[in-house]
Structures are given as C-alpha cells and as structure tokens.
C-alpha positions, 0 to 999 in steps of 0.5 A, spaced: 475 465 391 480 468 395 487 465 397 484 466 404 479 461 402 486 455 401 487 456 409 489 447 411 485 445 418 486 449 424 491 454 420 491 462 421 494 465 414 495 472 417 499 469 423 502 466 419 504 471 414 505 475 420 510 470 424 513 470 417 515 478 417 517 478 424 521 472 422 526 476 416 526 482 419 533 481 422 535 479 414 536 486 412 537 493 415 530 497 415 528 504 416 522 501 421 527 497 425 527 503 429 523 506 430 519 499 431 524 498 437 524 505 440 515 503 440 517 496 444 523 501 449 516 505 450 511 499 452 518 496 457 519 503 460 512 505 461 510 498 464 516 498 468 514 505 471 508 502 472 509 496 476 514 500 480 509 506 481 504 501 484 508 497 488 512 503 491 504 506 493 500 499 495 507 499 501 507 506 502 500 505 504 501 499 508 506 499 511 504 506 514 497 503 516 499 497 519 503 502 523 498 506 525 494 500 526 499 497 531 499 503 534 492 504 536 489 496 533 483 497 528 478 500 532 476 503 540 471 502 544 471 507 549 465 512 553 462 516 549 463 521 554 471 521 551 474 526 546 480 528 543 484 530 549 489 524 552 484 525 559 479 519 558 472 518 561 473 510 564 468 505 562 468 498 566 474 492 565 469 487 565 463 489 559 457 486 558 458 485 552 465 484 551 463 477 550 459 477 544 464 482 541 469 476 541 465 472 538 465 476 531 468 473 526 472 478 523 475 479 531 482 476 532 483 479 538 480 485 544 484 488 549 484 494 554 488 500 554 488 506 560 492 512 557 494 519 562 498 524 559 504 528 562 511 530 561 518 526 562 524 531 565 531 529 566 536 534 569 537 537 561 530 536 558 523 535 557 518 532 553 511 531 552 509 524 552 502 520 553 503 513 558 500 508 555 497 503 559 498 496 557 495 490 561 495 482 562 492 481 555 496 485 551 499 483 543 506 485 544 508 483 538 508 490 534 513 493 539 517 487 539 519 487 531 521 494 532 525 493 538 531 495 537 535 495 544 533 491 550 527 487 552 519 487 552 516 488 559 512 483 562 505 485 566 501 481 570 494 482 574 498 481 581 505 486 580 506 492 578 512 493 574 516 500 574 519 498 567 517 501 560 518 501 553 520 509 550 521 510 544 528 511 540 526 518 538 524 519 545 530 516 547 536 520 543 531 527 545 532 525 552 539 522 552 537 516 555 538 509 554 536 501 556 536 501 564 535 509 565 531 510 570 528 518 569 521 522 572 514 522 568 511 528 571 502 529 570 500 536 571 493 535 575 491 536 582 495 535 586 501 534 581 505 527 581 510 524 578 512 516 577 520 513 576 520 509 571 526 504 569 527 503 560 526 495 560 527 496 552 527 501 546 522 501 540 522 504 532 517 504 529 520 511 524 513 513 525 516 519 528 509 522 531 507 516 534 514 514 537 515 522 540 508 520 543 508 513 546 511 510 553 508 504 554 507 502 560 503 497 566 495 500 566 494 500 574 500 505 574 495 509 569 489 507 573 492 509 580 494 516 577 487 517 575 484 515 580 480 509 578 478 502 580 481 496 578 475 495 574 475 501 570 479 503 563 480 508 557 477 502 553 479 496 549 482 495 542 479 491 537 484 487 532 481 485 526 483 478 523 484 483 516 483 491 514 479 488 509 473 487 515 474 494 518 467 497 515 463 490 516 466 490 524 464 497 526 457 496 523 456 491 528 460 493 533 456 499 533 449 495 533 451 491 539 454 498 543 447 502 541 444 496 545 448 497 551 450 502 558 455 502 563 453 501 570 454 509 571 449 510 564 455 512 559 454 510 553 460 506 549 464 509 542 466 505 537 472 509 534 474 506 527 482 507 527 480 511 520 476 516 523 481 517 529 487 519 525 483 521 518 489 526 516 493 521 515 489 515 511 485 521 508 492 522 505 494 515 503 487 516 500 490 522 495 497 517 493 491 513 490 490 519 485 498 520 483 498 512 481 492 513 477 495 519 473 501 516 472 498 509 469 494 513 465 500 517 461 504 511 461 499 507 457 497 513 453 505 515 451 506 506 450 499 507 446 503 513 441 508 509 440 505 503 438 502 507 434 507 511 430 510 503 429 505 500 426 504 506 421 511 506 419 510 497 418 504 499 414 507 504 410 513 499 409 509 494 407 505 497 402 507 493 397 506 487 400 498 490 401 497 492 395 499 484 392 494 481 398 488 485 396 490 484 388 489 477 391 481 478 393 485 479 400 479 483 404 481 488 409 479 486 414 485 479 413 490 484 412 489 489 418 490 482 422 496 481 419 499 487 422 495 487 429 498 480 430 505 483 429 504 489 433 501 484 438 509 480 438 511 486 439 507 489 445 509 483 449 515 484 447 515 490 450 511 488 457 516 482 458 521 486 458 517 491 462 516 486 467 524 485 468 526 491 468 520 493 474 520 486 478 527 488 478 528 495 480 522 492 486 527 487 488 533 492 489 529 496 493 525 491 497 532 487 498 538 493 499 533 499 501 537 503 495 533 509 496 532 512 503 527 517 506 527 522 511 522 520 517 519 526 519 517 528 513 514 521 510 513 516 517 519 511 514 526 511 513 526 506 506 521 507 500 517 500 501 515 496 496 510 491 495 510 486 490 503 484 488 501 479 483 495 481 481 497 487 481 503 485 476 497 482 472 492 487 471 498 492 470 499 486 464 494 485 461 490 492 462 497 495 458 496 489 452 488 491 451 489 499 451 495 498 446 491 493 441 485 498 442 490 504 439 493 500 434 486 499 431 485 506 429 492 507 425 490 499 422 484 503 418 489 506 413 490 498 410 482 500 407 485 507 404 491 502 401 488 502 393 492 495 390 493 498 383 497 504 386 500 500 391 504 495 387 507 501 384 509 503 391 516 503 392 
C-alpha cells in the first residue's frame, strides 16, 4: 500500500503536493526560477501575438468586405447579356419575380441600380469616373457614415435632381469641393455632358472604389442610355448576414433560371465574391498568415514549456526519488509536475491575454498604427476583438502546451529511487 492509498475524501495528493511546491518557490532563490519564468514570459508573449494576429486579421478582413459590400450590396441581379464593362444591357424595374426574392428570409433588402461611365473635367483636370445611378429605394446608410463634408442627397420618382455625392479622392483629384458644380462628359454617339452640383463628400479609403463612384439620381443614367423609366442595370440585394451569401445565391439562382424578360433575356445572379474575387481571394490568403503565425507561437510556448519543466524535474529529483521509495507509481508523480506546469501556463495565458486585449484596445481606441490607403484599402490597422476567438485562442494554447509537457514528463519513469535520493 502506498501513501497514495491515505488520500481523505475528495483529496488530490498530487495537487496538493504540487500547490505546496509552487506555494515555497518564493522562499529561496532557485536556478529554475528562471528559466521557469522565462517559459511563462513565452506562453504570455506567444498569446499575446496570437490574440493581436487574429484580431488584426478577422478586421482586416471585415472592414474591407463590409466596404465592398457597402459598395456593391451582397449580390446583383443583372441580364445575363451584361459583362464586365461600365455599359450595361437593361432589365425591367418591375421584375416578376422581385416579389418572390423579397420574401427569402436571408433578404433584408432589394434596390435597383443604373450605371454609365464617363469622364469629369474642370478648366485644369479630368477624371474617369462611373455614375451610379441611385433611385428612391436606395440604403444610404453606407455613404452617410463615411460622409465627411455636406450632405446626403434625396431622390424621388417625380424630380430629378442635379445633386450628387463624389468622393474625397475624386475630390482633392479634382480641386472641387461641397457646392461646385463641374461637367461629367459620356463618350458615345452623339457625345453628352450632364452639370452637376456636389451636395456631399464621402471616404470610404477604399481608394479604388472612391476614384470610381459618383452617386447620382438613376433617370439621369437612364436618360443617358437612352432607356425607359421602366429599365435598369439591375438591383442589389443585401443580406441580413454574409454568413448567408452561399444559401441566398443558390436560391437566388433557382428562382432566376425559371424566369425571362419581356425581351427574353435571361437575368444573372452575381455574388459580390465573384464580381471582385481578386479582392476577397486576397483577404482569403491573410487566412494562411494567421495560421503560420498561431502555429509557431504555440510551437515556441510548447519548447519553452518544455525546457521548464525539465529543469523542475531535475530540480526536484530528490523529492522524486523519495515518492517512488514510497510505492509512489509514476504515473502520480508525473501528475505532480503537470499540475504545476498547468499553474504556470495559465499564468502565461492570463498575462497573454492583458497584454493583447491591451495592445487591441490601444489600436481600436487611439488608432496608434496608420496605414497607407493605396496600397491597404483603409488608413488605420483595424481590430476586431472576438470572444470566441479570444477563447479557442486560450484553451487551444493550454491543450497544446499540456500535450507537450507529457513528452518531457516521461523522464519521471527513468528517475531510479536509489540513485535519486542521492542526487544533490
């Protein structure tokens, strides 16, 4: 019988023990004090890397998709016949099926849309821009949070209105501000112009996007392209969540394969993914850069870890020999020292976690780091702090860390109880 075998109700003897070691570590200066705390500093660091990796990623990613969604909605629906280019075939207002499309559950809202290239020029400039046209339906509520200057213009069926939004790139490119009027020239047969006056300035620092879009009343576009009241580029569709893209589009799909235009064009459904795949094929990629990074960091914590308990086993070597003198089995004393590397990796995490959420807090708050627009779509480094994430971070970096320190804890079945008592 062991000493194991005296244990009181509800008592762990090897955390005991081990709540004892860490409990006198303090009384006297040990060679493993160091490097003990060196293999904590690393679990903290890692985590911390970790946590602000992740966070700086996941908004990355969102703010820039929520921009090109705020551009362009979720997903188009637009004739078949269309392509590419800024000239557009038209489809009808008044769809046959536009009611059936509202009435999807992943919908939160449809609106049309007319586009019409051409080229704005003051007495000293010119720019190539395309005019977006926007009708009575249309969410404002994107350009009006990145309004910087002015006002959001109104549009009605009735009246057509001459004002428009532009761009703070388009704007500083051109030298124009709120209540200028310029000429917005379209290069087709016969050439026309259309005066327009700024009602308001937007900044999105999506700079490809902000160099592209005047927004505009749709019966200019659709005077301009020689269409009817009744026809259009196409509608948008927003989705209450991005999480529903893939469902929405596959019904969105089978309920356009079914219909035809009164001219027996088919319609499109264009996801947002596929009409500007280089961009959200390039926010895919930052998916691998997290991963390389989570998985050196939990390998650097995982060596450090484990170079710190060897150097508690060999402390302690001593005190092993005594425990398996005893009738102490193995895998008891092997316990022991998990436990107090267990204390000490969520050490490491809770000071991983400070330091993180900390440096997070800082970004998100004081927008410390800047970044260049042009060449990063946004003029800050975004955060996005995540509880999930935070906790899957936690507990991902505690099972990996536990599961390294059992490779080191086999040395515990080598320790011989005769020579270790010795051992000083």
């Amino acid at each position: 019988m062991t000493i194991f075998d005296f244990q009181e109700k509800k008592l762990n003897t090897e955390l005991f023990i081990a709540r004892r070691i860490i409990g006198h570590r303090g009384e006297r200066k040990r060679f493993s004090s160091s490097i003990v705390g060196i293999a904590t500093f690393g679990i903290a660091l890692g985590l911390a890397v970790m946590i602000v990796a992740v966070a700086i990623v996941t908004g990355f990613k969102n703010e820039i998709s929520n921009k090109v969604i705020g551009f362009g909605s979720h997903i188009q629906l637009v004739n078949m016949d269309s392509n590419t280019s800024y000239e557009t075939a038209p489809i009808e207002r008044d769809l046959p099926i536009l009611d059936e499309v509202r009435q999807l559950q992943e919908v939160d809202r449809v609106q049309m849309f007319a586009i019409k290239a051409g080229i704005i020029k003051t007495r000293e400039n010119m720019q190539g821009a395309v005019l977006k046209g926007a009708g009575p339906d249309f969410d404002w509520r994107f350009l009006n949070e990145n309004l910087v200057e002015g006002e959001p213009i109104s549009i009605s069926d009735s009246v057509r209105t001459n004002k428009v939004l532009i761009s703070a790139t388009v704007a500083s490119l051109l030298q124009l501000d709120v209540g200028d009027s310029f000429n917005m020239y379209f290069i087709q047969d016969p050439p026309r112009a259309r005066s327009f006056v700024i009602s308001g300035i937007y900044r999105t620092s999506l700079v490809e996007f902000d160099k592209l879009y005047v927004y505009a009343d749709i019966k200019h576009v659709q005077r301009l392209n020689n269409w009817s009241a009744d026809q259009v580029s196409g509608y948008e569709i927003r989705l209450g969540s991005v999480r529903n893209a893939a469902v929405a589009t596959e019904k969105l799909r089978d309920i356009a394969s079914l219909d035809f235009s009164s001219e027996g064009s088919k319609i499109k459904v264009v996801p947002i993914q596929e009409k500007y795949s280089q961009i959200f094929d390039w926010l895919n990629l930052q998916d691998m850069n997290v991963i390389i990074i989570i998985v050196l960091m939990l390998v650097v914590a995982g060596f450090n870890m484990i170079s710190g308990l060897l150097i508690l086993i060999l402390e302690r070597t001593n005190m092993i020999g005594i425990l398996k003198g005893l009738g102490t089995v193995d895998a008891s004393v092997r316990r022991i020292f998990l436990y107090q590397s267990g204390y000490l990796a969520l050490k490491g995490l809770f000071w991983g976690n400070v330091i993180g959420l900390a440096i997070c807090f800082i970004q998100y708050r004081f927008n410390v780091v800047t970044l260049d627009p042009e060449s990063y779509y946004l003029d800050t480094v975004p955060v996005n702090i995540n509880l999930l994430h935070i906790l899957l971070l936690n507990l991902g970096t505690l099972v990996s860390t536990m599961i390294f320190l059992l490779i080191p804890s086999m040395i515990i079945a080598r320790v011989s109880p005769e020579k270790s008592i010795r051992f000083n």
